[in-house]
KEFISE-428320 format. One record per atom (N, C-alpha, C): atom name; x, y, z. Coordinates in steps of 0.001 Angstrom, whole numbers, plus 500000, padded with zeros to 6 digits. Each point is the difference from the previous one (the first is absolute). Layout:
REM KEFISE-428320
<rec atom="CA" x="X" y="Y" z="Z"/>
...
REM end
This chain:
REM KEFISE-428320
<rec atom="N" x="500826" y="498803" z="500000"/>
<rec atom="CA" x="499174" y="501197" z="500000"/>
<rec atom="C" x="500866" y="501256" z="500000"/>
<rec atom="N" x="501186" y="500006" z="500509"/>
<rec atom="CA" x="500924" y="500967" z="500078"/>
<rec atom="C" x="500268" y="500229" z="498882"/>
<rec atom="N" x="500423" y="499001" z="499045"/>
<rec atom="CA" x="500590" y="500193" z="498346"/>
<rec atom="C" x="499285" y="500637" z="499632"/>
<rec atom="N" x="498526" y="499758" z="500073"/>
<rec atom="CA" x="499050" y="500721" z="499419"/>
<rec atom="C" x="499585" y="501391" z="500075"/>
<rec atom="N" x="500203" y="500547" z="501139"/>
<rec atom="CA" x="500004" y="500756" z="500643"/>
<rec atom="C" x="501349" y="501054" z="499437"/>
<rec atom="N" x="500693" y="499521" z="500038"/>
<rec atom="CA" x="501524" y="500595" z="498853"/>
<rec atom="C" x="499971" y="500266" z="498804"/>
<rec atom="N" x="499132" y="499104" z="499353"/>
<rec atom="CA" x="499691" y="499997" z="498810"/>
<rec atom="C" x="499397" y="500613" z="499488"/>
<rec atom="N" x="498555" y="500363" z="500515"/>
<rec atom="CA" x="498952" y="501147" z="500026"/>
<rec atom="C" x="500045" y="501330" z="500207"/>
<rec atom="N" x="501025" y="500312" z="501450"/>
<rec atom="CA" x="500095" y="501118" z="500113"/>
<rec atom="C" x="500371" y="501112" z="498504"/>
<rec atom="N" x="500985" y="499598" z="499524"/>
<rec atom="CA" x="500194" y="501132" z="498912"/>
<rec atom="C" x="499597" y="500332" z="498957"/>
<rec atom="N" x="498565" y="498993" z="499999"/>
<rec atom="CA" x="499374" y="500529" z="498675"/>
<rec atom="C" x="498454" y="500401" z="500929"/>
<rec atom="N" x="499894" y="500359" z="500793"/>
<rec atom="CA" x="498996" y="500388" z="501057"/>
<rec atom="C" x="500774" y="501613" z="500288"/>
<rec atom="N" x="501368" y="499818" z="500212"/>
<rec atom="CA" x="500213" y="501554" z="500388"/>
<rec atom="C" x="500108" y="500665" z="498428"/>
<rec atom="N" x="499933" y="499276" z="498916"/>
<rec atom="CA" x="499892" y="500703" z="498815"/>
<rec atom="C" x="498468" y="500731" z="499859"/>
<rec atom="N" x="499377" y="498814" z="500458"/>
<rec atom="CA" x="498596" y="500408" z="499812"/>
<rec atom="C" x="499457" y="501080" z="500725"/>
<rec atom="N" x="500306" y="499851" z="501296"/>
<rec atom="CA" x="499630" y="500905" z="501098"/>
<rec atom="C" x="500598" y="501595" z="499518"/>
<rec atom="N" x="501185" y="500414" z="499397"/>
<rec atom="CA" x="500350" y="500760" z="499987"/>
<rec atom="C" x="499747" y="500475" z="498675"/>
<rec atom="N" x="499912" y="499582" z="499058"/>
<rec atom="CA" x="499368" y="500652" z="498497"/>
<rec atom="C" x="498371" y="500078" z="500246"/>
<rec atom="N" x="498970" y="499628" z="500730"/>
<rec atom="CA" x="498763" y="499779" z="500173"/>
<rec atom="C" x="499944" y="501394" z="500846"/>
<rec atom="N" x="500718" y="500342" z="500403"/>
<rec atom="CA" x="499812" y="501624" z="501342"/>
<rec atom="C" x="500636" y="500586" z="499098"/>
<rec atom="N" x="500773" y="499762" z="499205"/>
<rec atom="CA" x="500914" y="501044" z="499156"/>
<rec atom="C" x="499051" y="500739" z="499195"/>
<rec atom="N" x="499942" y="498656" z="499481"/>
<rec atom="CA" x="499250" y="500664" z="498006"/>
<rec atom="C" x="498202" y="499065" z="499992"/>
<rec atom="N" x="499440" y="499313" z="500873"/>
<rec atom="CA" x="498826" y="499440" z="500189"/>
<rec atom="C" x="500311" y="499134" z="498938"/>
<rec atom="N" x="501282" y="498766" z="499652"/>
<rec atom="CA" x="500040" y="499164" z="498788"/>
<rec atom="C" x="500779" y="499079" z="500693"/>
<rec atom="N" x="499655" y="498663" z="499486"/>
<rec atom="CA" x="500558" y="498845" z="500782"/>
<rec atom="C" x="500458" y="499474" z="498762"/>
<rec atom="N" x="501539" y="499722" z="500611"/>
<rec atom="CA" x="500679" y="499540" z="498151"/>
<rec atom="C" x="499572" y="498407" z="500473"/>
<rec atom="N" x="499569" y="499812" z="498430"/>
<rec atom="CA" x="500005" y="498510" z="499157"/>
<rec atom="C" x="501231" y="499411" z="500649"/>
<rec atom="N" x="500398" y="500301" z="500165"/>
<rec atom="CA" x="501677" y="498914" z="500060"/>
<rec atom="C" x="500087" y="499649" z="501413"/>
<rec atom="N" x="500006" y="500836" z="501045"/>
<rec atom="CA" x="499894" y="499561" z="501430"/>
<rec atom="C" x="498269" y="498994" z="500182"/>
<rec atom="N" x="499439" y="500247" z="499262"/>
<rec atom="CA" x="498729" y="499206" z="500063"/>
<rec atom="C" x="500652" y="498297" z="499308"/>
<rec atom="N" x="500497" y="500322" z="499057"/>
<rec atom="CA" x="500218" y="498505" z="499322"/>
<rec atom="C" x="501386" y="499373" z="500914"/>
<rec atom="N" x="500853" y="500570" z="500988"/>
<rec atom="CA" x="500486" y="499790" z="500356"/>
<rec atom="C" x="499447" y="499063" z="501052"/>
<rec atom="N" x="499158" y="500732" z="500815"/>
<rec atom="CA" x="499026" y="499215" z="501173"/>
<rec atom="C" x="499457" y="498998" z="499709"/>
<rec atom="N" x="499765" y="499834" z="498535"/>
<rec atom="CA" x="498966" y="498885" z="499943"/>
<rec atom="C" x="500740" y="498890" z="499852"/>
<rec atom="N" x="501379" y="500358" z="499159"/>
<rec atom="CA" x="500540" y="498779" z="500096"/>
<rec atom="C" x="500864" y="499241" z="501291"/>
<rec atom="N" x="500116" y="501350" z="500748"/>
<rec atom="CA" x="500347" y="499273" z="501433"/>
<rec atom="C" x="499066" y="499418" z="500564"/>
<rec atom="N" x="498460" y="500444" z="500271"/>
<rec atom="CA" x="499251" y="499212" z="500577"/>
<rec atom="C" x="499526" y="498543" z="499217"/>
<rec atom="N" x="500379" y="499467" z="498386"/>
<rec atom="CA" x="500016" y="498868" z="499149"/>
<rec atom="C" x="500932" y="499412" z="500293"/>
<rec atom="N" x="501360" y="500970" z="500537"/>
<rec atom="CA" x="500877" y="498940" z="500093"/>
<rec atom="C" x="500218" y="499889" z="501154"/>
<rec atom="N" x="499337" y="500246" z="501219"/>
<rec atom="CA" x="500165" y="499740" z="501741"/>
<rec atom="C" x="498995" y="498419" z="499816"/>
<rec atom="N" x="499005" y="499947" z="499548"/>
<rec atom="CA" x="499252" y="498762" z="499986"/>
<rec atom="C" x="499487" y="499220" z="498667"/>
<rec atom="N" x="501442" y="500077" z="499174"/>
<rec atom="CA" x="499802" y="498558" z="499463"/>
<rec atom="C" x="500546" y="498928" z="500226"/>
<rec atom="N" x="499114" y="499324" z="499699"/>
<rec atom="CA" x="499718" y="498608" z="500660"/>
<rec atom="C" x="498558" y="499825" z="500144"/>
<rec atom="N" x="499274" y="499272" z="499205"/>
<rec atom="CA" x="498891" y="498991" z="500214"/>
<rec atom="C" x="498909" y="501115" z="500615"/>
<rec atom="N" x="498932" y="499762" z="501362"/>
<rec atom="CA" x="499580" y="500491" z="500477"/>
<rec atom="C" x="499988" y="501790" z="500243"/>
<rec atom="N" x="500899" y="500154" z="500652"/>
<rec atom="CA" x="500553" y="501082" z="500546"/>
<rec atom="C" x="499961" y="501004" z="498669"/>
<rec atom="N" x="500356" y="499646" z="499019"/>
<rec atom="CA" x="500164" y="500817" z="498501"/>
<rec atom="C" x="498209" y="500476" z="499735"/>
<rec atom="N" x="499327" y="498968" z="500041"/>
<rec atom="CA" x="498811" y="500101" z="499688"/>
<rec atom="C" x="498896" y="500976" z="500968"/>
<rec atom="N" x="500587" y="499401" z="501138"/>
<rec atom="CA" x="499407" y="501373" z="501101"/>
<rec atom="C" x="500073" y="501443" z="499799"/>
<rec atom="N" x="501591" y="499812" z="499367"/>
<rec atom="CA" x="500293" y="501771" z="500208"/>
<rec atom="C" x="499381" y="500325" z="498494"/>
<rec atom="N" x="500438" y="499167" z="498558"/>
<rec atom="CA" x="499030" y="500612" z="499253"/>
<rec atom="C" x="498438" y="500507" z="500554"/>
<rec atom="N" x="499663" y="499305" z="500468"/>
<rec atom="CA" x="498168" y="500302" z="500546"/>
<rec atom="C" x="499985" y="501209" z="500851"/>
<rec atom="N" x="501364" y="500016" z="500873"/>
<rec atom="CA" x="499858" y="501086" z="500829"/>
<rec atom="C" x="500152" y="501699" z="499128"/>
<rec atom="N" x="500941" y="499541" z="499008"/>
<rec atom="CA" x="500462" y="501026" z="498849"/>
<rec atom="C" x="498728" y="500321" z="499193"/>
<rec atom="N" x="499182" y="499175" z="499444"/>
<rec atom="CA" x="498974" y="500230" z="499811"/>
<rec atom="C" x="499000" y="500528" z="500278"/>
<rec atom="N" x="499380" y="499862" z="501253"/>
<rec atom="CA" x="499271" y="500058" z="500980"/>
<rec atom="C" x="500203" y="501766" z="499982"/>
<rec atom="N" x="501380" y="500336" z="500693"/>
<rec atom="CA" x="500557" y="501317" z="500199"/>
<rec atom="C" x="499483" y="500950" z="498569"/>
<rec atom="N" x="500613" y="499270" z="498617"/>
<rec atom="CA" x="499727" y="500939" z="499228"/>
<rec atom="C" x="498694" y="500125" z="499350"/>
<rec atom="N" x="499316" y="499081" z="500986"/>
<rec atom="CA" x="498442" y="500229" z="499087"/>
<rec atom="C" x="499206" y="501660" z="500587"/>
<rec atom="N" x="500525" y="499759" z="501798"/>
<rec atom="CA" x="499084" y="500873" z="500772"/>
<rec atom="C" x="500960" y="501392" z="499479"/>
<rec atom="N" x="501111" y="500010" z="499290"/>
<rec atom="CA" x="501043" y="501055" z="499807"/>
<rec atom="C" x="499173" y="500551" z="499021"/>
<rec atom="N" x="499509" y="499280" z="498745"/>
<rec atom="CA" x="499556" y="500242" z="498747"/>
<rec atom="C" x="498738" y="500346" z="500261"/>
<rec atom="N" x="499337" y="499645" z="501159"/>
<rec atom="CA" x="498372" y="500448" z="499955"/>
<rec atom="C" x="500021" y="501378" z="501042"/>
<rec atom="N" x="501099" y="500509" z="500732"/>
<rec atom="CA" x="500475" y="501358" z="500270"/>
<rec atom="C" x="500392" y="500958" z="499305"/>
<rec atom="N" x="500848" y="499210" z="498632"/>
<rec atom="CA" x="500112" y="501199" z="499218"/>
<rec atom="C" x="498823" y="500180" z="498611"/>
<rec atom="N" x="499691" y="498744" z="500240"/>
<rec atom="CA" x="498759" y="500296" z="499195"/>
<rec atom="C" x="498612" y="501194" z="500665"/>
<rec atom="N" x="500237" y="499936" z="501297"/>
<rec atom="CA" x="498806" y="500959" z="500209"/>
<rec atom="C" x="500670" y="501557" z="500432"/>
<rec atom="N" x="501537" y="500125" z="499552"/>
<rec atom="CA" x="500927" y="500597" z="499904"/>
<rec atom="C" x="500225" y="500765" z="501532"/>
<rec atom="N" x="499336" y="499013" z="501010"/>
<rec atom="CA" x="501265" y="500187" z="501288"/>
<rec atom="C" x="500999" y="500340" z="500104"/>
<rec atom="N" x="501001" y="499173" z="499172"/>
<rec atom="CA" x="501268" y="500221" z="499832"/>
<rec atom="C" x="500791" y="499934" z="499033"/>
<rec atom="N" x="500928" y="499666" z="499481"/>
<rec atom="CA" x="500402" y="499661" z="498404"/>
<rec atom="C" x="499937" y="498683" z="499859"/>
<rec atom="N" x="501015" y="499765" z="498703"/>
<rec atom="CA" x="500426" y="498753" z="499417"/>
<rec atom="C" x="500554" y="499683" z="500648"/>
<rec atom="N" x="501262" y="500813" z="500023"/>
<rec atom="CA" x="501638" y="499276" z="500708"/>
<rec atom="C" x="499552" y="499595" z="501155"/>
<rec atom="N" x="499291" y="500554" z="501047"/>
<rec atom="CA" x="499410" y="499304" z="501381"/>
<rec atom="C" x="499576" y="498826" z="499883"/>
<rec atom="N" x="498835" y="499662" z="499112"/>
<rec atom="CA" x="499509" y="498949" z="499525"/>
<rec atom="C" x="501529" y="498880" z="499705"/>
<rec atom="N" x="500715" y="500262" z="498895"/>
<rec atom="CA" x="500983" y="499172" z="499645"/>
<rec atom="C" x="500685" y="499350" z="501455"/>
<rec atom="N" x="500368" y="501232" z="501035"/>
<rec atom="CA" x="501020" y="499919" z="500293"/>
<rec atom="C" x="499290" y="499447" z="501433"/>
<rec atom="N" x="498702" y="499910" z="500197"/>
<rec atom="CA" x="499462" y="498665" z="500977"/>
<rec atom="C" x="499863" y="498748" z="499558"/>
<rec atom="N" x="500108" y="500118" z="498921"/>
<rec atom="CA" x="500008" y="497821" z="499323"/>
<rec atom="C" x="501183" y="499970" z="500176"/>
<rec atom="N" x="500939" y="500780" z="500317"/>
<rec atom="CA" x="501629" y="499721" z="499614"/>
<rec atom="C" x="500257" y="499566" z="501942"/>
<rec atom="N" x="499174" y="501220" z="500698"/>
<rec atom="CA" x="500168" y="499728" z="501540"/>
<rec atom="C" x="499477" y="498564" z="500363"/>
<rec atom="N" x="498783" y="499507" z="499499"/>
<rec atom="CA" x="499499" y="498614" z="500269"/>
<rec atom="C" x="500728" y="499169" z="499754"/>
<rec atom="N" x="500661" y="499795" z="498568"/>
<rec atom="CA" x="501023" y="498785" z="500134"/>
<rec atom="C" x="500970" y="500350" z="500912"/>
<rec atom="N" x="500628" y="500997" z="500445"/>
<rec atom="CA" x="501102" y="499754" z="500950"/>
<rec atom="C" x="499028" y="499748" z="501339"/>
<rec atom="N" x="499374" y="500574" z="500492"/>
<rec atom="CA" x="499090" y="499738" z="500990"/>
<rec atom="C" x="499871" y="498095" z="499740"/>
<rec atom="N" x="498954" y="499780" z="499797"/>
<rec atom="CA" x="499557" y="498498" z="499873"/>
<rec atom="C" x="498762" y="500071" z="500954"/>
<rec atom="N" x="499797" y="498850" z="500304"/>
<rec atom="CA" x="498911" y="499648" z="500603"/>
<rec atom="C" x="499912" y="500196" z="502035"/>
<rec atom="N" x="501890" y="500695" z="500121"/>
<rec atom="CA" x="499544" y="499864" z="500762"/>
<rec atom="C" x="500156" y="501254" z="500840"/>
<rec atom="N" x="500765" y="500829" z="498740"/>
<rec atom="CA" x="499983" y="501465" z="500201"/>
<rec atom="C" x="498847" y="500721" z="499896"/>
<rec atom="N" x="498955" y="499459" z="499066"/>
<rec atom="CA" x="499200" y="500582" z="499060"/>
<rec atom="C" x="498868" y="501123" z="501008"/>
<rec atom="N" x="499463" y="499089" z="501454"/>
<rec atom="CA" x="499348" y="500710" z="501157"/>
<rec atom="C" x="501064" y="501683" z="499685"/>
<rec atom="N" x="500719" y="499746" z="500931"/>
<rec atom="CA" x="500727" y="500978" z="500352"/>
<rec atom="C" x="500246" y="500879" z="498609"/>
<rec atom="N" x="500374" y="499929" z="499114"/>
<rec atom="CA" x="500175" y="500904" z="498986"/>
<rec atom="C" x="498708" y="500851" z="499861"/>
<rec atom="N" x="499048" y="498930" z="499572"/>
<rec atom="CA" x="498731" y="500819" z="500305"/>
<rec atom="C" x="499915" y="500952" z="500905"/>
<rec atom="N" x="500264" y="499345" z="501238"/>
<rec atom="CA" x="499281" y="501068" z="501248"/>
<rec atom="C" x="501065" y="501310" z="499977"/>
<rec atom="N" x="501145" y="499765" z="500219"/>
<rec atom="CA" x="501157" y="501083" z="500038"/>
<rec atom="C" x="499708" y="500786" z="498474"/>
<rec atom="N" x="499806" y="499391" z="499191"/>
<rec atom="CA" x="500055" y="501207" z="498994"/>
<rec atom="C" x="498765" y="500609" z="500113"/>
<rec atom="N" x="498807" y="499784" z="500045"/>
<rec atom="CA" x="498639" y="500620" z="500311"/>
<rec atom="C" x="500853" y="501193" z="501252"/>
<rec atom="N" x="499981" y="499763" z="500955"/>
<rec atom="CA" x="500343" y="500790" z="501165"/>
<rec atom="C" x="501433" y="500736" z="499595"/>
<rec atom="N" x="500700" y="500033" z="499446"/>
<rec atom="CA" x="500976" y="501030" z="499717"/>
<rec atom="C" x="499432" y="501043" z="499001"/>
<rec atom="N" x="499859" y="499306" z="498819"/>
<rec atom="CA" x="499017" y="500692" z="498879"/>
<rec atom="C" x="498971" y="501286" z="500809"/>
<rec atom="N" x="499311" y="499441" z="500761"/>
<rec atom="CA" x="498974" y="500390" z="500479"/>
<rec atom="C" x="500850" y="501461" z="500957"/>
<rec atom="N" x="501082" y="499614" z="501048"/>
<rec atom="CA" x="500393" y="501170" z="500497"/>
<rec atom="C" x="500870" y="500831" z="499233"/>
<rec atom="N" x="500166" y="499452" z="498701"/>
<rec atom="CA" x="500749" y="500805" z="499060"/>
<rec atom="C" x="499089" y="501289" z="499718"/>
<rec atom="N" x="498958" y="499382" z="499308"/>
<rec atom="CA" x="499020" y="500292" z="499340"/>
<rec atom="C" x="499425" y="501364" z="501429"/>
<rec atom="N" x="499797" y="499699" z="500946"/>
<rec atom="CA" x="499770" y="500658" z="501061"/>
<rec atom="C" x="501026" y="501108" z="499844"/>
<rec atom="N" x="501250" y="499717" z="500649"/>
<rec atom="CA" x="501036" y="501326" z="500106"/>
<rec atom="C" x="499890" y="500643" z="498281"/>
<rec atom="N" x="500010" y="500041" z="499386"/>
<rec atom="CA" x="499828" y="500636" z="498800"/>
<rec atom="C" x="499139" y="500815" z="499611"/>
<rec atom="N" x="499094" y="499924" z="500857"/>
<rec atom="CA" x="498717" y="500633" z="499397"/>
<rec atom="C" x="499717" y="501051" z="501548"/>
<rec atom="N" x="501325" y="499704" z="501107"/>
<rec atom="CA" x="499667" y="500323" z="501235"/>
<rec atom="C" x="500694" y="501519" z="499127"/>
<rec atom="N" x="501657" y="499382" z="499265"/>
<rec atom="CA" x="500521" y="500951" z="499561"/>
<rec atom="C" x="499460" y="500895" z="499052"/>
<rec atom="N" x="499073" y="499943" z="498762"/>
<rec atom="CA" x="499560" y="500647" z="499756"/>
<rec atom="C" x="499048" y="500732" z="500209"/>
<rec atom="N" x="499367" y="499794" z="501189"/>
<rec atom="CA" x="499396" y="500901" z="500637"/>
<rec atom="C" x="500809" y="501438" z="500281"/>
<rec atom="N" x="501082" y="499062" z="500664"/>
<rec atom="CA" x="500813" y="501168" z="501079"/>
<rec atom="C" x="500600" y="500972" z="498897"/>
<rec atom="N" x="500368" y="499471" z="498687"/>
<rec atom="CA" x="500206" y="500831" z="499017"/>
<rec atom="C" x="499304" y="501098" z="499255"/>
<rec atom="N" x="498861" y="499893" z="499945"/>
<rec atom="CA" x="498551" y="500465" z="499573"/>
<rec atom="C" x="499675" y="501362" z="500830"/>
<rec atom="N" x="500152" y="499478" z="501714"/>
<rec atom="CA" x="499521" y="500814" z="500814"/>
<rec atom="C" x="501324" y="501138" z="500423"/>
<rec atom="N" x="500944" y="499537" z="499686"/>
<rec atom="CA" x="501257" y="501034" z="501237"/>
<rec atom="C" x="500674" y="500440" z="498463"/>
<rec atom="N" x="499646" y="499844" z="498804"/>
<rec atom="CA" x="500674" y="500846" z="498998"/>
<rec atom="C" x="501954" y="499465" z="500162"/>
<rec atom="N" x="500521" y="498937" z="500983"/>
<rec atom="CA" x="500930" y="499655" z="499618"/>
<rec atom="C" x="500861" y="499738" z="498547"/>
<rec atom="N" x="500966" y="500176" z="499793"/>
<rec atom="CA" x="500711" y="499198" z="498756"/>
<rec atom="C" x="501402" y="499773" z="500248"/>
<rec atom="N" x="500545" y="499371" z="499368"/>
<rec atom="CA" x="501386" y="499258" z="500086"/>
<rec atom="C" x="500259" y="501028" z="499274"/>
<rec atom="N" x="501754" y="500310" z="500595"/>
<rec atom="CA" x="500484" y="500582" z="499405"/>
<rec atom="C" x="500593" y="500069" z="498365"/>
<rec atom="N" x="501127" y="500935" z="499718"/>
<rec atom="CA" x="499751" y="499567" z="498217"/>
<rec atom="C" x="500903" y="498883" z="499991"/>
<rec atom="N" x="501176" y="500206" z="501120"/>
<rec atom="CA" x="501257" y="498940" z="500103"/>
<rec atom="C" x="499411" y="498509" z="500589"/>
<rec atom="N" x="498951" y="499881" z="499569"/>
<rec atom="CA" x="499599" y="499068" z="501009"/>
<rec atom="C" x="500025" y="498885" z="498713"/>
<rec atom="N" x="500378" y="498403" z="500451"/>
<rec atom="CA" x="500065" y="498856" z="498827"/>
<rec atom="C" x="498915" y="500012" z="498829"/>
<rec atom="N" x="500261" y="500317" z="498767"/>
<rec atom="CA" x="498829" y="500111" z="498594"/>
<rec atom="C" x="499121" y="498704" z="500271"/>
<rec atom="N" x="500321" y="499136" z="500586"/>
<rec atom="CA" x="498554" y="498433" z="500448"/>
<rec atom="C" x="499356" y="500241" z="500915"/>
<rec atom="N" x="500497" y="501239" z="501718"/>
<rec atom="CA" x="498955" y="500312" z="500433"/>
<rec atom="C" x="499269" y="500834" z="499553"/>
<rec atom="N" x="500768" y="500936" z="499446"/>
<rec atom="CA" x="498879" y="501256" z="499332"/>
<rec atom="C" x="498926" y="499656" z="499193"/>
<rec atom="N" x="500219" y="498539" z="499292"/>
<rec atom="CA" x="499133" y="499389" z="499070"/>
<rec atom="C" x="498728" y="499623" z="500866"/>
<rec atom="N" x="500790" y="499619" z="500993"/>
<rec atom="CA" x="499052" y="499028" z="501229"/>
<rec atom="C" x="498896" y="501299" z="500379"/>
<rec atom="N" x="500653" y="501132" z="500325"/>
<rec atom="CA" x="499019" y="500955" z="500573"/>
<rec atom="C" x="498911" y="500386" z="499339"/>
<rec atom="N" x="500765" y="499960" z="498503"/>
<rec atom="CA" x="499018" y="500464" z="499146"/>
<rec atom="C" x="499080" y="499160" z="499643"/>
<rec atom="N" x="499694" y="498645" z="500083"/>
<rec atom="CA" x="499221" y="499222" z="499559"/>
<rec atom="C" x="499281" y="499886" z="501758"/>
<rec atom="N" x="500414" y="500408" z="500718"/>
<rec atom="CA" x="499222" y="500133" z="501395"/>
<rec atom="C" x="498622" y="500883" z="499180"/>
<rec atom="N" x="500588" y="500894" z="499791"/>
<rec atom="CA" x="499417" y="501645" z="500176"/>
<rec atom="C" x="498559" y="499858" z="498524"/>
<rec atom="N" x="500295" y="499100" z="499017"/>
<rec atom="CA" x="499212" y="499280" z="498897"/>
<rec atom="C" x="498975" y="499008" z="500925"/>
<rec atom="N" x="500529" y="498604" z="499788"/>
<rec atom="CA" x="498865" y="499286" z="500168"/>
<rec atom="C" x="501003" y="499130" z="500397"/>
<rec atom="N" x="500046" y="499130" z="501394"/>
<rec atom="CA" x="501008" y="499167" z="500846"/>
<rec atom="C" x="499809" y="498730" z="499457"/>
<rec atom="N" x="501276" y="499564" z="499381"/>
<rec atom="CA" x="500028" y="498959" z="500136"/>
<rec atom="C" x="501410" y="498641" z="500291"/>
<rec atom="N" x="499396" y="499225" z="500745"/>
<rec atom="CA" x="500211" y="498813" z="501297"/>
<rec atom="C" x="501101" y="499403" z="498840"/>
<rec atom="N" x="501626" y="499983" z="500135"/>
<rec atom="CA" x="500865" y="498986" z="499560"/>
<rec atom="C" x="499699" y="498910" z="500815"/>
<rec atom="N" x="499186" y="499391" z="499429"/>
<rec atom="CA" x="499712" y="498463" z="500765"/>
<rec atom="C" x="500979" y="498593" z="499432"/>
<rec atom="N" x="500539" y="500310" z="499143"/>
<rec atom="CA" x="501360" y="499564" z="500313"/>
<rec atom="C" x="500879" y="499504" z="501105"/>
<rec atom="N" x="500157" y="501117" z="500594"/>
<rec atom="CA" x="500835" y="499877" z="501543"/>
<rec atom="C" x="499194" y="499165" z="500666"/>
<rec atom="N" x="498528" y="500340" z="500175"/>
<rec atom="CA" x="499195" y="499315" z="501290"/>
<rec atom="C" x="500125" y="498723" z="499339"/>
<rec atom="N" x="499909" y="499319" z="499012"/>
<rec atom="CA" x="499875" y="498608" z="499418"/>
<rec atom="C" x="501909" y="499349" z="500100"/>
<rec atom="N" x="500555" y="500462" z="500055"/>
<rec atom="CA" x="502312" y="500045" z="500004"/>
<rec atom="C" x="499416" y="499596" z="501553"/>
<rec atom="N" x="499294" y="500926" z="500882"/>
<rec atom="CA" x="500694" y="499870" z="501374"/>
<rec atom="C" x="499057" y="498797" z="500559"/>
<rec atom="N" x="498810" y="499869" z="499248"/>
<rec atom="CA" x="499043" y="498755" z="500661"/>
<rec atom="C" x="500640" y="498934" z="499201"/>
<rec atom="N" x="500658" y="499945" z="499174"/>
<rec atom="CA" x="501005" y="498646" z="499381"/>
<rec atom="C" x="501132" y="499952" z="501360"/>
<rec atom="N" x="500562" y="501076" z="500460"/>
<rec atom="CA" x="501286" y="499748" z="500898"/>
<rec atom="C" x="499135" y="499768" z="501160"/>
<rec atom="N" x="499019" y="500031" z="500489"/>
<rec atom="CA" x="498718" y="499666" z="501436"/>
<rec atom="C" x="500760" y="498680" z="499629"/>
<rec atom="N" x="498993" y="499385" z="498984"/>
<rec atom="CA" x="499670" y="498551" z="500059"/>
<rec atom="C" x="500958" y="498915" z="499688"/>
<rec atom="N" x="501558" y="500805" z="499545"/>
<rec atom="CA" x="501040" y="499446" z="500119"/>
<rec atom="C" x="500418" y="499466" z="501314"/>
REM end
């Protein structure tokens, strides 16, 4: 579980950090995951679980971004969390990513309030990805759920 755990991390901190950056989850850290979680359980049984679990993940992913909750790449990049998850991560991924998502989703919208109301702004020297960040506060907020789905994969690790 440790290997795995090694293995995952760096295409999870890819994800986590281009998903808050630019709201885009690269293809490549996604196909990366999947084949770690194909190749943590093949063998017989165990292979077949985590396909189902991979499945399973990207159906409820695809019927979120179908009612455009969230995007694609979220969608992708929870069938990719289920196979590494498995059957017996799969609880916990669920629950931890619902509940991070959720206080993400919370502080964000706590922040654009506070933005709205006190006329704050980042300065001009301030990093061009937060300024992006502020500005898409100050539009219409939206949740890199990315991260909350990276950190409920590292929960259920």
């Amino acid at each position: 579980m440790l290997l795995l755990a090694a293995l995952a991390l760096p295409p999870l901190a890819a994800v986590a950090v281009s998903d808050v950056r630019r709201r885009l989850i690269p293809d490549a850290a996604v196909a990366a995951l999947a084949i770690i979680g194909v190749g943590a359980a093949a063998g017989g049984q165990a292979l077949s679980a985590a396909l189902s679990c991979g499945a399973l993940c990207a159906g409820v992913g695809s019927l979120l971004a179908a009612a455009r909750l969230w995007g694609w790449g979220d969608a992708k990049l929870l069938g990719a969390a289920g196979l590494v998850a498995g059957p017996a991560g799969l609880p916990l991924l669920a629950g931890a990513t619902a509940l991070i998502g959720g206080a993400l989703a919370a502080l964000l919208l706590l922040i654009r309030s506070g933005l709205r109301h006190s006329g704050w702004r980042l300065p001009a020297n301030a990093p061009r990805w937060l300024r992006a960040e502020q500005r898409r506060l100050l539009r219409a907020p939206s949740v890199p759920y990315g991260l909350a789905i990276a950190a409920g994969l590292v929960a259920a690790m």
